[in-house]
C-alpha positions as CSV (number, residue, x, y, z in Angstrom):
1,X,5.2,178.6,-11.8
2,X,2.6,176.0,-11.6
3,X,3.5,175.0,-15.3
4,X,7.1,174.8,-14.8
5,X,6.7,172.5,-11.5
6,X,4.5,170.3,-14.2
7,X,7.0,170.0,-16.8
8,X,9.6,168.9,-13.8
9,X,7.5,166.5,-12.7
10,X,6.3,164.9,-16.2
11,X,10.3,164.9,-16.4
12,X,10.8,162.7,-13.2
13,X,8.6,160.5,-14.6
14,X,9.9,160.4,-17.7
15,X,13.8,159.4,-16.2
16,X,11.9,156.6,-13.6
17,X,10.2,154.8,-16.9
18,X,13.5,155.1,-19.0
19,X,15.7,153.4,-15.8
20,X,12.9,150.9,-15.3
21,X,13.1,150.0,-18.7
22,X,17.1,150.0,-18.3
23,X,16.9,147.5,-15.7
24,X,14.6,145.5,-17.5
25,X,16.3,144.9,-20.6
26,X,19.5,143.7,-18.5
27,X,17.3,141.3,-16.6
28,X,16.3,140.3,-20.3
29,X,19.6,140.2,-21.2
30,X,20.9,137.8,-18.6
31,X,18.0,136.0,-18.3
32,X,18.1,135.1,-22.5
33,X,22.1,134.2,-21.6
34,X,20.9,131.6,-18.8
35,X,17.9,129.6,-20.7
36,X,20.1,126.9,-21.5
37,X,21.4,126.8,-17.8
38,X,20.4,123.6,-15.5
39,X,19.7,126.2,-12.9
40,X,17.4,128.2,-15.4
41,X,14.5,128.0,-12.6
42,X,16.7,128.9,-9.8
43,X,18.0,131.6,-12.3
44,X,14.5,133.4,-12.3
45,X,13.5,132.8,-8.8
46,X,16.8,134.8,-7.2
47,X,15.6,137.2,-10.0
48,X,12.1,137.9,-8.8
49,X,13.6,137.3,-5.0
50,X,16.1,140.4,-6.1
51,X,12.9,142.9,-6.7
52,X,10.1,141.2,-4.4
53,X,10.4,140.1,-0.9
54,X,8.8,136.7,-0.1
55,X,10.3,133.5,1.0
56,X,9.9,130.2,-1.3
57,X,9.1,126.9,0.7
58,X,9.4,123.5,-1.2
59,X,6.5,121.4,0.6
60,X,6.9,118.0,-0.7
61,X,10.9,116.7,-0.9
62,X,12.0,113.4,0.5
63,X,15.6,112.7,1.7
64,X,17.1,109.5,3.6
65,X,19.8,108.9,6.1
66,X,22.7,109.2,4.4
67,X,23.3,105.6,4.3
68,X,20.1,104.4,3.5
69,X,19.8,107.0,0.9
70,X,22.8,105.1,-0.9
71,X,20.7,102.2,-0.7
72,X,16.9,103.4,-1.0
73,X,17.7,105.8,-4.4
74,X,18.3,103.4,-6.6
75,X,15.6,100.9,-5.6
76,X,13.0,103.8,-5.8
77,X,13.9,105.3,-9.0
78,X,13.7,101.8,-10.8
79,X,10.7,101.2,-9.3
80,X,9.1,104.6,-10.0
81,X,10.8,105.1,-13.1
82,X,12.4,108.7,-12.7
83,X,15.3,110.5,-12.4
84,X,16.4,111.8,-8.5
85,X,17.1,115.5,-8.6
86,X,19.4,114.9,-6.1
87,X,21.3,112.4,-4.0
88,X,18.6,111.8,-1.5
89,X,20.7,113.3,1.5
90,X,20.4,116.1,3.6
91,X,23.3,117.4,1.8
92,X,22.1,117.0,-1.5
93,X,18.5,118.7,-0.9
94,X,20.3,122.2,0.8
95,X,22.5,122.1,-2.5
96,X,19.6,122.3,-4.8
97,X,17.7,124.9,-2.4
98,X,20.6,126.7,-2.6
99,X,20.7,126.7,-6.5
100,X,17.4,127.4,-6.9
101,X,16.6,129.5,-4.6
102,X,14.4,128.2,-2.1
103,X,14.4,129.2,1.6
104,X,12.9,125.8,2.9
105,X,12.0,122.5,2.5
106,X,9.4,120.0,4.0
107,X,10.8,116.4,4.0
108,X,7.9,114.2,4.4
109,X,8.8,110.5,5.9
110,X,7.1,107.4,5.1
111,X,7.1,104.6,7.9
112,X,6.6,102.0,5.2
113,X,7.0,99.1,8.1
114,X,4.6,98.7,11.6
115,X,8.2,98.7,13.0
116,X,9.4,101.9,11.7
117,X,7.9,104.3,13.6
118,X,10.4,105.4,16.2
119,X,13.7,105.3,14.1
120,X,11.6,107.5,11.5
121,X,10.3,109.7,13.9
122,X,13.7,110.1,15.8
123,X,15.4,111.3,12.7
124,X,12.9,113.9,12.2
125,X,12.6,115.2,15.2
126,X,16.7,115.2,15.4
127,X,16.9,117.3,12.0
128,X,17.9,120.9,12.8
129,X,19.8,122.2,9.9
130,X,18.9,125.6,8.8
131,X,15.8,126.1,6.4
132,X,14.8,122.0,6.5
133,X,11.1,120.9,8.1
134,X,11.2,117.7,8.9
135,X,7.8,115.7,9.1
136,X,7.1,112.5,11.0
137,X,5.2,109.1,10.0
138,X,3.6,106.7,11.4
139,X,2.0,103.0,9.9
140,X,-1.6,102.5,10.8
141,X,-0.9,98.9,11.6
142,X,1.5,99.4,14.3
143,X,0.8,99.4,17.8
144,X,2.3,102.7,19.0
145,X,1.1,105.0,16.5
146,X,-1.3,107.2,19.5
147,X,1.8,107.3,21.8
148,X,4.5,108.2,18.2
149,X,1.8,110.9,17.2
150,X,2.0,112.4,20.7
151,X,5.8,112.2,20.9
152,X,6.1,114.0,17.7
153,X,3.7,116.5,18.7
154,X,5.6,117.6,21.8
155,X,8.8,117.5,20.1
156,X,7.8,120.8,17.8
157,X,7.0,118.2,15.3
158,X,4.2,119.9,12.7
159,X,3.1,117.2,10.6
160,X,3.5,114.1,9.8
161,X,3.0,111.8,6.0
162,X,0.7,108.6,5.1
163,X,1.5,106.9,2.1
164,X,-2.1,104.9,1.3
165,X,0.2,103.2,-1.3
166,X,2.9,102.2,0.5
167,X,1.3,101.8,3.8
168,X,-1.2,99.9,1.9
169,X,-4.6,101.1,3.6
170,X,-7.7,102.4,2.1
171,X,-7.7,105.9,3.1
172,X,-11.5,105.6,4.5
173,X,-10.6,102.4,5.8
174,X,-12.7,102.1,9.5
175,X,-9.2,101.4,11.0
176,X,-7.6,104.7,10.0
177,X,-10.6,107.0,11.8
178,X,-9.1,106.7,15.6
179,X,-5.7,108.3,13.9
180,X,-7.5,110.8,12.4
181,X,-9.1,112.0,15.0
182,X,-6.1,112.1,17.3
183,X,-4.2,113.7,14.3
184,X,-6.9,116.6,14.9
185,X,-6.8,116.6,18.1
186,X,-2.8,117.2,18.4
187,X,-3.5,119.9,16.2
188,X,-0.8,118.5,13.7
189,X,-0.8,118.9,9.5
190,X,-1.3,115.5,7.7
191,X,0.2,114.9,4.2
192,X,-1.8,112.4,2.3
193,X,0.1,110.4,-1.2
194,X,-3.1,110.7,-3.2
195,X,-4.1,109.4,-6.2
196,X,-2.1,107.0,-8.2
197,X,1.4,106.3,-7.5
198,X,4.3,105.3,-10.7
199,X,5.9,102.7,-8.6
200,X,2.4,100.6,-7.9
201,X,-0.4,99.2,-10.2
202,X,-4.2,99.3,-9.1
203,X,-6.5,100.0,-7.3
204,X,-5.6,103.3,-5.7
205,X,-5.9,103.8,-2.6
206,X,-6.8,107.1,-2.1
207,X,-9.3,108.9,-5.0
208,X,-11.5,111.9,-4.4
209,X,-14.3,109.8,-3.7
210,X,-13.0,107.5,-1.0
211,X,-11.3,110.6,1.1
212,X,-14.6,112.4,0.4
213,X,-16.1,109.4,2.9
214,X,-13.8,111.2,5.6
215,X,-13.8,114.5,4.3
216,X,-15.8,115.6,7.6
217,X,-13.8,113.3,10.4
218,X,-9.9,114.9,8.6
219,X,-9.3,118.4,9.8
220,X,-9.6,119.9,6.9
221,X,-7.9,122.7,6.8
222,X,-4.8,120.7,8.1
223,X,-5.1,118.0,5.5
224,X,-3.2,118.4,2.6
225,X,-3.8,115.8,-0.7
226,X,-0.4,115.8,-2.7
227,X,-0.2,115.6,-6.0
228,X,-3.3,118.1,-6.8
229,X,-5.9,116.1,-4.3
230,X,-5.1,112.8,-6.5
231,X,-3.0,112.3,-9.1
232,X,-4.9,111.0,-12.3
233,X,-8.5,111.6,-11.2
234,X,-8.2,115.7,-11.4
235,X,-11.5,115.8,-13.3
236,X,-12.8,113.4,-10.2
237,X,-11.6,116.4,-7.6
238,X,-13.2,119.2,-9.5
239,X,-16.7,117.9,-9.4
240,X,-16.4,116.2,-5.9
241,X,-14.1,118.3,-3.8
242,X,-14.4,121.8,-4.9
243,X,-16.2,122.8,-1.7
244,X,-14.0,121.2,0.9
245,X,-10.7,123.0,2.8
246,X,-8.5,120.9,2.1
247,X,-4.9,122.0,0.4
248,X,-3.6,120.4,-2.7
249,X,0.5,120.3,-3.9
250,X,1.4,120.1,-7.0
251,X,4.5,117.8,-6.8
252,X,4.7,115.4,-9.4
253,X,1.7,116.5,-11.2
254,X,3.2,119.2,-14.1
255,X,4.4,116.7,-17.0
256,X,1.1,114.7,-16.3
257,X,-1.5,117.4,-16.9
258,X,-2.7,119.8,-18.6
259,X,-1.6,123.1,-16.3
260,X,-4.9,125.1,-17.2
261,X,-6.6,122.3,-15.6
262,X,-4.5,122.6,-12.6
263,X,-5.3,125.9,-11.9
């Protein structure tokens, strides 16, 4: 008896490996049938999606009124000599989470003016459409950037984005510590543009050794650098920064370096 409920059970697990196997050679199959698709990465992430639960969030997009967008693109991409993956609207971003399978987006805002603050921050906060987080801004030269952070904090807002580049501060500049520290004490996420930037020539200003100046004023484990801590000095925030909390993204950073050093 005890040999004969052996052999059925070796059989079960014989017939689960052969319709595992089953399943994936279609996946295979369709996958091989979609590698010359523009939606290739989208493709594989509804795959995966399809056998795993977990939700895909896209934490560094940008996107524009709609009529500034039509503007702003063009100018930007000349500048920063690249190719939009989308229109820079609202619209456009949900389209290409849609295709690819993300479930939501972060659009970080630059105020690149002292006088920006408030329309900025009033189109983020006014953003409700399903699966986008909006983030607010604000320019350390202005004069309302306490009472903007504070507005943004009780509006739900979680974060907000500096842009060292195009705000054109030193990121450990003496000025910036009073916003750091009300940053912390709102208890909001700060998004720094770190490293160098396509669309501006030298110096930069943000490198791993000027944020580690501030490193212990910038709540740490709120602060994130984008483009891995600071794009073109990797090496610079291996040795310096590899005891710190703070987060890295990786947008912009994959045709520029060597993955294995990203990791």
């Amino acid at each position: 008896m005890v040999s004969i409920m052996k052999k059925k059970n070796k059989s079960v697990y014989i017939v689960l490996i052969l319709v595992l196997l089953i399943l994936l050679l279609v996946f295979i199959n369709i996958l091989i049938k979609n590698l010359n698709s523009s939606s290739t990465v989208g493709f594989i992430l509804f795959s995966l999606k399809s056998f795993m639960s977990f939700e895909i969030i896209d934490f560094h997009t940008h996107c524009f009124p709609d009529a500034i967008a039509e503007r702003a693109l063009p100018i930007l991409a000349e500048k920063g000599g690249v190719v939009p993956a989308s229109n820079g609207k609202i619209s456009g971003l949900l389209d290409s989470m849609k295709q690819n399978g993300v479930d939501y987006s972060v659009i970080l805002q630059i105020a690149t003016k002292p006088t920006q603050n408030h329309t900025v921050n009033s189109w983020a906060i006014a953003r409700n459409e399903p699966g986008i987080i909006a983030f607010g801004s604000v320019h350390p030269r202005s004069e309302d950037w306490e009472p903007e952070l504070e507005r943004l904090a009780e509006a739900g807002i979680k974060g907000i984005k500096l842009h060292p580049e195009y705000q054109s501060f030193y990121v450990d500049d003496p000025m910036m510590l009073p916003i750091y520290r009300k940053i912390s004490e709102l208890g909001l996420i700060v998004v720094f543009h770190a490293g160098e930037d396509p669309g501006y020539p030298p110096p930069v200003h943000l490198t791993p050794e000027r944020i580690m100046r501030v490193a212990d004023i910038l709540p740490q484990s709120r602060t994130v650098l984008a483009h891995m801590g600071s794009r073109g000095y990797l090496d610079d925030v291996a040795r310096l920064m590899k005891d710190t909390e703070f987060y890295y993204d990786t947008a912009f950073c994959y045709d520029d370096h060597d993955p294995a050093q990203m990791v």
